[in-house]
N, C-alpha and C positions, 0 to 999 in steps of 0.2 A: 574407276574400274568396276567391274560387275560381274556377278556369277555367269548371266547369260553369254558374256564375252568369253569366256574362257571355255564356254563350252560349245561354241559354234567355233572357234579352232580347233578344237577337239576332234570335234565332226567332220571339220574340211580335212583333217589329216586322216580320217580313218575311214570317209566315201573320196577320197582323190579330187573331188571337185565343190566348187559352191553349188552347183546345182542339187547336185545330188544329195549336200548336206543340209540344203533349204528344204527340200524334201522330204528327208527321213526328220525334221526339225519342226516342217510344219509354220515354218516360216519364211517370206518372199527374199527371195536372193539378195534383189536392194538392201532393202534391213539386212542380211547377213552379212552381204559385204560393209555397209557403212558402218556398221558393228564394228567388227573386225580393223575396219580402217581408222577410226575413233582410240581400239586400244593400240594399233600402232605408233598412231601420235603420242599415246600419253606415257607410253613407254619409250619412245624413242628409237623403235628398231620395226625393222619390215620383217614381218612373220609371213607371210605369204608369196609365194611367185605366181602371181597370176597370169597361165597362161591359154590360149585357144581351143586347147586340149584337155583342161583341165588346171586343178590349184596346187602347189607342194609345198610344202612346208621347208624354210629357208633353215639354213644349217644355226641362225642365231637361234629362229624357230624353235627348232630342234631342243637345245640348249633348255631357253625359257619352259616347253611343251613339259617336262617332269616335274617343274613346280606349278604349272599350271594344274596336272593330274591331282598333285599332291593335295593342292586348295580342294580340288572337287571332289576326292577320296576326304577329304577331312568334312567338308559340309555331306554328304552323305551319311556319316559315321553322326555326325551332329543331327540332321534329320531323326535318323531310323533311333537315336536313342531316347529323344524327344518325341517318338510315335506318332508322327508326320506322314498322313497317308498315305502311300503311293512312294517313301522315301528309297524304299530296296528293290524299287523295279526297274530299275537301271540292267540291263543286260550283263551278265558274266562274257568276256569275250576270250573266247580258247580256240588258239591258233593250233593247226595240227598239221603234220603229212601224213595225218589217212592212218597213225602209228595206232596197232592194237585197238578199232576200231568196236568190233565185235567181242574183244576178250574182257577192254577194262573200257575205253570211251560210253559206248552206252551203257553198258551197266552202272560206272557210277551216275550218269548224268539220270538215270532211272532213280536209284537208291536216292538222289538229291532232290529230286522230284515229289517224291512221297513223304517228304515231311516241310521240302518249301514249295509251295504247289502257288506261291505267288511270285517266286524268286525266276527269270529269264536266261537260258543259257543261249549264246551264239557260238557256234562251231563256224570254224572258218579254214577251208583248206589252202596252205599255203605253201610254201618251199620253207625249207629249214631258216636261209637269210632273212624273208621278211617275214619269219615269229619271231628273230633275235630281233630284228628292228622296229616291231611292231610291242614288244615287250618292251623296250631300251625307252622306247618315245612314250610309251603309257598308252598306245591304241589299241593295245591284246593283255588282258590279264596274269593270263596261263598259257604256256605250252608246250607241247608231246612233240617231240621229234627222236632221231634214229637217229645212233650217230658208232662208229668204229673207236677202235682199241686208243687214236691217238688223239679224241676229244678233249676239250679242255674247257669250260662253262666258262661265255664272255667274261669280263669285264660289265661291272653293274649287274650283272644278273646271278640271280640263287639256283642252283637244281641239285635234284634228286633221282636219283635209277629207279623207276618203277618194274620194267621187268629186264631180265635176260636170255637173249638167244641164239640161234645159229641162223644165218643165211639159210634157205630154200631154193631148191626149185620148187617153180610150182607148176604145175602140167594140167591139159584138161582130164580127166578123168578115166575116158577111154584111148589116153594117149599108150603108141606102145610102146614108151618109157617109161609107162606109169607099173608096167611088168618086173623092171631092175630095182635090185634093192636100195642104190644110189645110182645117182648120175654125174657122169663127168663134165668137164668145160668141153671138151668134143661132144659129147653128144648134144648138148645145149647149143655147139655153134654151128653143127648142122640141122638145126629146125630154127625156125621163124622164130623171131625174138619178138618179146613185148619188152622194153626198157624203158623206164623210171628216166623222165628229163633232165636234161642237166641241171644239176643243183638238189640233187638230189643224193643222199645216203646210198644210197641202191646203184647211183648210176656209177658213181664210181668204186664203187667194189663190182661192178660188172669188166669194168675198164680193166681194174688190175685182175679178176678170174681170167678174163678173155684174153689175157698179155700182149692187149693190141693188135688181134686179129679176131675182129669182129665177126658175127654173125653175117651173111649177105643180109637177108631181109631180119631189119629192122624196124620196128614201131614203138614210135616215142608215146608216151602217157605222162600224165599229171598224176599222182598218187597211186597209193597201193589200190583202193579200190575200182577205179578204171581199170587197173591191170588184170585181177582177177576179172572183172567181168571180162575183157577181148581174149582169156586164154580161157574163160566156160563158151565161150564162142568158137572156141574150136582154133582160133587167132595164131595161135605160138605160145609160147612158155616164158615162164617170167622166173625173176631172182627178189623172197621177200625175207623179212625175218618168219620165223617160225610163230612166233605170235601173232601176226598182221594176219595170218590164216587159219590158223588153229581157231576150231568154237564160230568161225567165220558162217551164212548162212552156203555158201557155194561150196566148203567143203561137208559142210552138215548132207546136203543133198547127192551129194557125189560127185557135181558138175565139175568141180578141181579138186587137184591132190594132190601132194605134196611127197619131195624126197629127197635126202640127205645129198649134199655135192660131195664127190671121190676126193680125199685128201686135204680137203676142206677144213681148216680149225679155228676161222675166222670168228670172233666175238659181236654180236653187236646189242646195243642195251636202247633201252624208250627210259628218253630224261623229260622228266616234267619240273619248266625253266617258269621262274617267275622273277621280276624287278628287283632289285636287293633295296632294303630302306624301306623307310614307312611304315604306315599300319593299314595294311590292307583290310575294306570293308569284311563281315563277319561272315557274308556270307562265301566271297573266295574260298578264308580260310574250311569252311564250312566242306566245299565242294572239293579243296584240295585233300581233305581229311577221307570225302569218297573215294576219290584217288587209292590213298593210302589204305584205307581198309580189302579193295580188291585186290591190289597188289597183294597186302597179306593171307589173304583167303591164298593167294594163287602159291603163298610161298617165295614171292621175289622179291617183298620191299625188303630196303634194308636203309 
């Protein structure tokens, strides 16, 4: 067995395919597959579904993938202690839904920037499901997701509330609801809806606002920030927390703006989820620590 094996499965779990991960790897598919098929033999179990469309990772896969991590979180930590050059350039991978983008996401990956200015962050926008499972397998680090009052942190995984806040609407700027001091689920189900896709925080706190009588025109989006851009477009109105927009630059500009729903007392909080176990390299810790310091500036860690 060998380090390079454990990390071209890595890879084919976290680009979807061998192609893709020969690529970003820098090494010919052939070799990645007969890699990969070398440690299946010597372990005894088939980690890969190889299919037409692409490679997934087989549920034994699964299983073995967080000791796989573990090795290469451990040789890592071994590297960078032993000042092995090039050992903590390894990408930070932080799964988000677009949560608190502008408030806390770049600012800390800023703050984290100006003293590791050799250290890689990838941001990845994804749905709530695959940051839990993209954590759980060891292909995401960290990450921010939105979640309501009846959340409960998986199984295997740690988190912590970074901020808290209220559901929005959010309007464009020269909308003329943007005149009332709140707005109600009527008035929001008579304009053009911008909604947050299924699987999303947002969408379904829309479901239960709207009690099942939806908007006519509807436009589905991937994240909060798609959303805010098609309602500075003049598009329709959308439903975010209060921090996904606040400090944002489209309300800095005035293009969108924001206002309290009528009767409204819905909670909803940004958890930042990470793998339970292990000793994560120094610099996670390093970057979750930016995390935490904004949060506190802002008044919401706890």
């Amino acid at each position: 067995m060998r380090i390079e094996q454990l990390e071209y499965v890595a890879a084919v779990t976290r680009y979807g395919s061998l192609r893709r991960a020969s690529e970003h790897l820098h090494v010919s598919q052939p070799a990645l597959s007969e890699a990969i098929s070398k440690l299946e033999r010597e372990l005894g179990v088939t980690l890969l579904e190889r299919r037409r469309e692409g490679a997934r990772i087989t549920l034994r896969g699964k299983e073995l993938l967080e000791h796989m991590m573990g090795v290469l979180e451990a040789v890592d930590r071994l590297q960078s202690a032993a000042g092995v050059p090039g050992a903590a350039s390894s990408a930070i991978r932080v799964g988000t839904v677009n949560a608190g983008t502008a408030s806390l996401l770049l600012p800390a990956i800023r703050d984290f920037h100006r003293d590791r200015t050799g250290a890689r962050v990838e941001v990845r926008a994804l749905q709530q499901g695959e940051i839990e499972a993209g954590l759980a397998d060891g292909s995401l680090d960290l990450g921010l997701v939105n979640a309501l009052d009846d959340f409960a942190v998986p199984t295997r995984l740690d988190g912590a509330v970074l901020r808290e806040g209220r559901p929005v609407a959010v309007l464009p700027g020269a909308h003329q609801l943007a005149s009332q001091a709140e707005v109600s689920a009527a008035d929001l189900r008579a304009e053009p809806f911008v909604g947050m896709r299924s699987g999303y925080v947002m969408h379904r706190f829309a479901l239960l606002l709207f009690e099942g009588r939806l908007p006519t025109a509807w436009h589905s989006v991937d994240g909060a920030e798609m959303g805010k851009m098609l309602v500075a477009e003049g598009l329709g109105a959308t439903i975010l927390p209060d921090y996904s927009v606040h400090g944002d630059p489209l309300e800095r500009s005035g293009l969108i703006t924001v206002r309290p729903i009528k009767d409204d007392r819905t909670r909803v909080t940004m958890w930042l989820l990470r793998r339970r176990g292990g000793r994560p390299p120094a610099v996670v810790d390093d970057l979750v620590a930016r995390f935490r310091a904004r949060s506190a500036a802002a008044g919401t860690w706890r």
